[in-house]
C-alpha positions as CSV (number, residue, x, y, z in Angstrom):
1,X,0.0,0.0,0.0
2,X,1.5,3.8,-1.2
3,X,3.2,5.0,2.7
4,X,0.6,8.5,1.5
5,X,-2.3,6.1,1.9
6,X,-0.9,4.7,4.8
7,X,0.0,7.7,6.6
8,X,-3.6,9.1,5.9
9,X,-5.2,5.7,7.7
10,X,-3.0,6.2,10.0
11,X,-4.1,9.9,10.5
12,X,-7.7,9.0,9.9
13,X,-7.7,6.7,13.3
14,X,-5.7,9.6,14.9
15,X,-8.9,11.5,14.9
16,X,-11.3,9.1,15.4
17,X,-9.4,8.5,19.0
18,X,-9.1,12.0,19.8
19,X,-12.9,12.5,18.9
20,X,-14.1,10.0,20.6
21,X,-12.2,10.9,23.8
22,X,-15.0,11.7,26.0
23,X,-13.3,12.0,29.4
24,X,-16.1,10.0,31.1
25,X,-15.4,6.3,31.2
26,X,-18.2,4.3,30.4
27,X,-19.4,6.1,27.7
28,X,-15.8,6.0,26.3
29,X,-15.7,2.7,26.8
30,X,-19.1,2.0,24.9
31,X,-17.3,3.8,22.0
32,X,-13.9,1.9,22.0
33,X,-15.2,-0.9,21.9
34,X,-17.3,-0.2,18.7
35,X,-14.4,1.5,17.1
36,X,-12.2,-1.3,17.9
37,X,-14.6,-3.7,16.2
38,X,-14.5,-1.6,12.7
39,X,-10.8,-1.9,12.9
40,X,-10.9,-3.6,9.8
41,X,-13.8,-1.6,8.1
42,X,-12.5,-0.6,4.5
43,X,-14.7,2.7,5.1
44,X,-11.9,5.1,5.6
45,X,-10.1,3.9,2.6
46,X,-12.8,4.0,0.2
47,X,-13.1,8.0,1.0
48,X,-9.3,8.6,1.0
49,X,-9.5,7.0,-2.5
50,X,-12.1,8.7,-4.0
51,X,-11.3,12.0,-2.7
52,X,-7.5,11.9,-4.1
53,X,-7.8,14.8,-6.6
54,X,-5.4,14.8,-9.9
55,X,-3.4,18.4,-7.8
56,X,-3.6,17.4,-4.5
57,X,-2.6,20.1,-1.6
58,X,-2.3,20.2,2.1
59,X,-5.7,21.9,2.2
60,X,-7.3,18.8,0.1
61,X,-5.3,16.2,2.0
62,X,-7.0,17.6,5.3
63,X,-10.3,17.5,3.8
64,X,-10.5,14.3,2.5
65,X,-9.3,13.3,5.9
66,X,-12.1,14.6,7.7
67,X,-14.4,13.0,5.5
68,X,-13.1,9.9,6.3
69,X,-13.1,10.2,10.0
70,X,-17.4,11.7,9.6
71,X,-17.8,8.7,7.4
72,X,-16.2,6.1,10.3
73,X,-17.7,7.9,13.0
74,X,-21.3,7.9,12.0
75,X,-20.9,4.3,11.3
76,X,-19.9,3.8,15.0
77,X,-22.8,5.7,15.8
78,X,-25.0,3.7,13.8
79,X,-23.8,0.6,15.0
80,X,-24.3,1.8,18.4
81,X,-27.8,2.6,18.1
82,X,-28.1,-0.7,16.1
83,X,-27.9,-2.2,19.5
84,X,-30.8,-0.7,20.9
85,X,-32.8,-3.2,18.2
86,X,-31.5,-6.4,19.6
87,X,-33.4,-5.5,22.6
88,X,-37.2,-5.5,23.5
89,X,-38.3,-2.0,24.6
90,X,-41.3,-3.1,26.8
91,X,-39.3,-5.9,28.6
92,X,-39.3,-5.2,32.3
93,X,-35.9,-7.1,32.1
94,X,-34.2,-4.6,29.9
95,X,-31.0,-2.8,31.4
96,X,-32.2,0.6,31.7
97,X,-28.1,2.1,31.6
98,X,-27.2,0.2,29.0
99,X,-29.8,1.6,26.6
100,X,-29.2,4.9,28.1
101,X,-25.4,4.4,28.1
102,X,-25.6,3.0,24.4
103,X,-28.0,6.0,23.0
104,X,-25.4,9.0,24.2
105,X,-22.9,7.2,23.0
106,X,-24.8,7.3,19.5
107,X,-25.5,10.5,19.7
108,X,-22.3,11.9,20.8
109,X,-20.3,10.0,17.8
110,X,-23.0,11.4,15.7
111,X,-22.2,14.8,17.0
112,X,-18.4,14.6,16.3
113,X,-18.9,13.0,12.8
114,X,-20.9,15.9,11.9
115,X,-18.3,18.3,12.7
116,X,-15.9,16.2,11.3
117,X,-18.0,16.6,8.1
118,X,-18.5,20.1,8.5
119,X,-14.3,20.4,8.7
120,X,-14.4,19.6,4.9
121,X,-15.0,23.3,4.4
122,X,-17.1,22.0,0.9
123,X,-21.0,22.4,1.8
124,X,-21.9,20.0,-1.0
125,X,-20.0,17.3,0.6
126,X,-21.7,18.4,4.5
127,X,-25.1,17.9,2.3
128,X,-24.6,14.7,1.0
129,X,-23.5,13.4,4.8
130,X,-26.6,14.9,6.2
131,X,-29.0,13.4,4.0
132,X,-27.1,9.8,4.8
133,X,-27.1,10.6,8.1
134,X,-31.1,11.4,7.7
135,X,-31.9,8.4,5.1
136,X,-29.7,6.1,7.7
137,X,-31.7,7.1,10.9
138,X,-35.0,6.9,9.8
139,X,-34.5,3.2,8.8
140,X,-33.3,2.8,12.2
141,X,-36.2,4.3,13.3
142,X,-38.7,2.3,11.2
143,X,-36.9,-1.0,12.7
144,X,-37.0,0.2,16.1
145,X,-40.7,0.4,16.1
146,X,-40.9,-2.8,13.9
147,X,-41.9,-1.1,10.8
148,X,-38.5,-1.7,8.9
149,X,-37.4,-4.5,6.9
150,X,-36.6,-8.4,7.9
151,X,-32.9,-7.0,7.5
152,X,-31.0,-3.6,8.3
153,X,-28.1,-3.5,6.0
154,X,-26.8,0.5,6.3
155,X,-23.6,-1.0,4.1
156,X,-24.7,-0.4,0.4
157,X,-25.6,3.1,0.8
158,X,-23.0,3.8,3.5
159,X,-20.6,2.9,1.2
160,X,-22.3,5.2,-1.7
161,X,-22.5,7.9,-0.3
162,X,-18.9,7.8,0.8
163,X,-18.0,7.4,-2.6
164,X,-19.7,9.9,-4.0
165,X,-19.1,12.6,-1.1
166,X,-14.8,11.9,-1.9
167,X,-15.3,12.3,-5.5
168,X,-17.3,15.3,-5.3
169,X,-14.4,16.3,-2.8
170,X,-11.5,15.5,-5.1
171,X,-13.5,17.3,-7.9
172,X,-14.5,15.3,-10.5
173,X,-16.9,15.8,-13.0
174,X,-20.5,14.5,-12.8
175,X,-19.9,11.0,-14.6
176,X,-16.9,10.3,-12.6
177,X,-18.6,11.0,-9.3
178,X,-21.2,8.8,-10.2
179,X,-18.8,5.6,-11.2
180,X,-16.9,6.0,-8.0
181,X,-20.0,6.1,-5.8
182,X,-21.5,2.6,-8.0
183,X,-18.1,1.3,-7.7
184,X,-17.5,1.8,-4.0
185,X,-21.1,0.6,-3.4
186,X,-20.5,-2.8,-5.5
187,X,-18.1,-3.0,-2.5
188,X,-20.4,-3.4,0.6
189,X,-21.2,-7.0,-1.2
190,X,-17.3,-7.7,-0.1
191,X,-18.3,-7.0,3.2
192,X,-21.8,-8.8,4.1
193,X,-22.2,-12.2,5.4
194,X,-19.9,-14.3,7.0
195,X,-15.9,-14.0,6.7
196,X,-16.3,-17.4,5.2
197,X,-18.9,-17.4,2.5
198,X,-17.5,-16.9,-1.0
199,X,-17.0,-13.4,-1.9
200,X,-18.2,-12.3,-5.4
201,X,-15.3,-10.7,-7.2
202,X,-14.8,-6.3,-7.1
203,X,-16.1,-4.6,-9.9
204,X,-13.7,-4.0,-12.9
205,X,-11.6,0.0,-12.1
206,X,-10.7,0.1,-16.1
207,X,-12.8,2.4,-17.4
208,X,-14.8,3.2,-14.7
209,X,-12.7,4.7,-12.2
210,X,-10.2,7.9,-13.0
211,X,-6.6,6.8,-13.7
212,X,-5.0,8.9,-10.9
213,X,-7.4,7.2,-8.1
214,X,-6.9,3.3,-9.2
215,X,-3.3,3.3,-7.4
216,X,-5.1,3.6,-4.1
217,X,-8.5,1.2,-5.3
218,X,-6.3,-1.8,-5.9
219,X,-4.2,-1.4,-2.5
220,X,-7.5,-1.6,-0.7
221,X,-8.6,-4.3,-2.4
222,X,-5.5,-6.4,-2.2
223,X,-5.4,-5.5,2.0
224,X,-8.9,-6.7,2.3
225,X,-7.9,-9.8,0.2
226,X,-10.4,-8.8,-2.7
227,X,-9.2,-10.1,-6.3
């Protein structure tokens, strides 16, 4: 993997642990342990590829690093509120703090990814997170109160919209933005099911994703084992 794309990861987990250091211990610990458990997400790299612009500069570096720390932390957040559906509201068993610890710490990583969003400087990008952010939490919603589908699967469109918010970022034209958001959401397939069911093969780059970009494409997809 290029040492730029690793030095970016590395700066993209930087963040997330100084966001996400809340200075009261059981909430932080309620975070960590989610963030932890996406160690291995492909999230951050899918923005840090698609925002790579053809002239990069310090000031688009920084962006497309805050994008990619909104994009991880919302999908702590959602994770974290995706607990709240494993349990049964009305039970007179349910562990009161534990649904109150696990909804602040929801809503404080959703607080933090939005201002990591808003860091971008590029209100096009902030638009597109706050309308995943919306589309994303009324499906939780709907499941909550059992009016969702059988399955909640936030990957597909989590995924898209990354794409599409880092290659409106790294200033590509319309076409191009499009491509990168279908290619990164062919992706979430990669990463549904068990680590053991066949994986269907990434998506072809030639010709659908910009030259400069592919570089950084195919050293995710050869980290994550994807052929």
């Amino acid at each position: 993997m290029p040492q730029d794309f690793l030095d970016e990861l590395a700066e993209v987990k930087a963040q997330i642990a100084a966001a996400t250091e809340t200075g009261h211990a059981s909430l932080g610990e309620f975070i960590r342990h989610e963030v932890s458990s996406r160690a291995g997400s492909p999230l951050a790299g899918i923005v840090l590829a698609a925002a790579l612009p053809l002239a990069d500069s310090p000031a688009q570096r920084a962006g497309r690093i805050h994008l990619a720390t909104a994009m991880v932390l919302l999908d702590v957040a959602l994770s974290l509120h995706r607990l709240l559906l494993l349990q049964n509201p009305s039970a007179d068993t349910l562990d009161k703090s534990l649904v109150g610890g696990t909804v602040l710490a929801g809503d404080y990583c959703f607080s933090q990814a939005a201002v990591a969003a808003a860091r971008t400087g590029m209100p096009e990008v902030v638009a597109i997170f706050s309308d995943l952010l919306k589309e994303l939490s009324e499906v939780h919603l709907r499941h909550l109160f059992g009016n969702g589908e059988d399955r909640l699967d936030e990957l597909p469109t989590l995924f898209q919209s990354s794409g599409a918010a880092g290659a409106l970022l790294a200033g590509l034209n319309e076409e191009e933005q499009q491509n990168t958001a279908e290619f990164a959401q062919g992706l979430s397939e990669r990463f549904n099911g068990k680590p053991s069911d066949p994986r269907p093969a990434a998506p072809p780059m030639a010709g659908l994703l910009v030259a400069h970009q592919q570089i950084r494409w195919q050293a995710l997809l050869e980290r994550d084992g994807i052929r």
